[in-house]
LUMSE-67636 format. One record per residue (C-alpha): x, y, z; residue in one letter; residue number from 0. Coordinates in nm, 3 decimals. Layout:
// LUMSE-67636
         u         v         w   r     k
         X         Y         Z   A   NUM
...
This chain:
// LUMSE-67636
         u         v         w   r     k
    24.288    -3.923    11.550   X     0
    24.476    -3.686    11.338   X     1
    24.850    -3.716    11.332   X     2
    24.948    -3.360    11.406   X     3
    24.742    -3.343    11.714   X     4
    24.897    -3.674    11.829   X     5
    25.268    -3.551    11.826   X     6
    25.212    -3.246    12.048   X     7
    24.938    -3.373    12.308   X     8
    25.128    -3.686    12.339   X     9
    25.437    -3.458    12.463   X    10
    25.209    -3.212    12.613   X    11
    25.034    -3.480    12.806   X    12
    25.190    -3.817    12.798   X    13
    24.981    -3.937    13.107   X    14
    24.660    -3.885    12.923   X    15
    24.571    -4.044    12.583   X    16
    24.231    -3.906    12.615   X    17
    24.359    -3.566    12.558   X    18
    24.392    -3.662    12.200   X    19
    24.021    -3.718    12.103   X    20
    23.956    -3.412    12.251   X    21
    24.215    -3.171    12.101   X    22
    24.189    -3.308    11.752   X    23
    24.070    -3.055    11.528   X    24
    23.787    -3.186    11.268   X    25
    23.774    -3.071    10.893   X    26
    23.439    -2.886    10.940   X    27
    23.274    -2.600    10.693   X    28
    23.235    -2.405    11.011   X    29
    23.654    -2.373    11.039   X    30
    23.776    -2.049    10.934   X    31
    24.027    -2.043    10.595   X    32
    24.346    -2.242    10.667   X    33
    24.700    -2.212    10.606   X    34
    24.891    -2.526    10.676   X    35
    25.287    -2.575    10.617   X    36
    25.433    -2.875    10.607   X    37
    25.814    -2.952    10.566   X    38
    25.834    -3.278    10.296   X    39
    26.126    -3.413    10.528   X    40
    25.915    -3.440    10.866   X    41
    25.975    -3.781    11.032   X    42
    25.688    -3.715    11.292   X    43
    25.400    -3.603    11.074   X    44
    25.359    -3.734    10.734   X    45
    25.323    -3.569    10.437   X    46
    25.042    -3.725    10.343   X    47
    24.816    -3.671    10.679   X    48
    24.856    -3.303    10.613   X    49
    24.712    -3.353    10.241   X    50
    24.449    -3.592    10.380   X    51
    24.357    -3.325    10.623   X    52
    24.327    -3.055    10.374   X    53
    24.135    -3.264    10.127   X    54
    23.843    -3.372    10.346   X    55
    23.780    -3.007    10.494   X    56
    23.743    -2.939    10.118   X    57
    23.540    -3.189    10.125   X    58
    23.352    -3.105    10.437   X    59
    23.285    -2.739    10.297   X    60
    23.121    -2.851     9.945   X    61
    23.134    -2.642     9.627   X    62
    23.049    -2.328     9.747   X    63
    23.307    -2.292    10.006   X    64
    23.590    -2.493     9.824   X    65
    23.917    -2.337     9.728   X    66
    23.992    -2.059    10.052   X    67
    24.250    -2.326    10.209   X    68
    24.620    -2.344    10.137   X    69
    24.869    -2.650    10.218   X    70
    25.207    -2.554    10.117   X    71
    25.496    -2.823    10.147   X    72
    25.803    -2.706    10.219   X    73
    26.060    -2.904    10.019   X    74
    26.342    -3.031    10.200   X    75
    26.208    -2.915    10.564   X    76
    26.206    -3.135    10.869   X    77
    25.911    -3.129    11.119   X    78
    26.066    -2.848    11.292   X    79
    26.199    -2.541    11.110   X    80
    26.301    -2.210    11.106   X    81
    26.128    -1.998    10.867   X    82
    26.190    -1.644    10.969   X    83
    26.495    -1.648    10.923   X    84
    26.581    -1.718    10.596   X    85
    26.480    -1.661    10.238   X    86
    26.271    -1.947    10.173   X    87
    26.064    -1.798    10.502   X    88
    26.018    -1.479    10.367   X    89
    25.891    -1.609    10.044   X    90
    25.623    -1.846    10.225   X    91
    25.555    -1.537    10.430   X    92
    25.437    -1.310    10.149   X    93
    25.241    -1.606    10.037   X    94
    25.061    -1.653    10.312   X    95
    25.007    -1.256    10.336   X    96
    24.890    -1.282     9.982   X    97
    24.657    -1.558    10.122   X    98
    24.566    -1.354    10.388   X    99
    24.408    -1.104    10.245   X   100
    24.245    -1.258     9.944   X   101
    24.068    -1.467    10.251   X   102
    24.029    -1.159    10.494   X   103
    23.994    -0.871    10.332   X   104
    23.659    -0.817    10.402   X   105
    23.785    -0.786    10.750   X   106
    23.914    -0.419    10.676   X   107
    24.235    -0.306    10.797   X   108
    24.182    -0.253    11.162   X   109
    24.494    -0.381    11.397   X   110
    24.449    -0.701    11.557   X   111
């Protein structure tokens, strides 16, 4: 069971430890680009699950699809954070714009 799903469906739905299996999201070739962040500081989620993650749905997508995903650790950062509103956010902000649209820019530019 991945570790990031754990944290939130076990608050979401402490009753049901089912819930888990089912909201875990595989590494699959048929996921769309990703763009995780991930404070180095988190006590809940480690580090390392979030590489782990990212490296086996490069794995799962082969050669031809490798390279569109993005983990970027966040030095410093708890598990929760406020990006937005500070300098280090807008800085991961144009980078994930700038990873935006070398993933989606065959999309066009209509409004979403």
């Amino acid at each position: 069971v991945n570790p990031l799903a754990t944290q939130f469906m076990l608050f979401a739905r402490p009753d049901d430890p089912t819930v888990l299996e089912e909201a875990t999201v595989r590494p699959s070739p048929e996921l769309p680009p990703v763009f995780v962040i991930h404070g180095t500081r988190d006590a809940v989620v480690p580090v390392t699950a979030s590489e782990q993650w990212v490296a086996d749905l490069e794995a799962a997508r082969g050669a031809v699809q490798r390279g569109h995903d993005c983990l970027k650790l966040l030095h410093d950062l708890p598990h929760a954070f406020d990006l937005f509103l500070s300098s280090r956010g807008v800085r991961v902000l144009e980078d994930m714009l700038g990873w935006m649209q070398s993933n989606f820019s065959h999309c066009g530019t209509r409004a979403w």
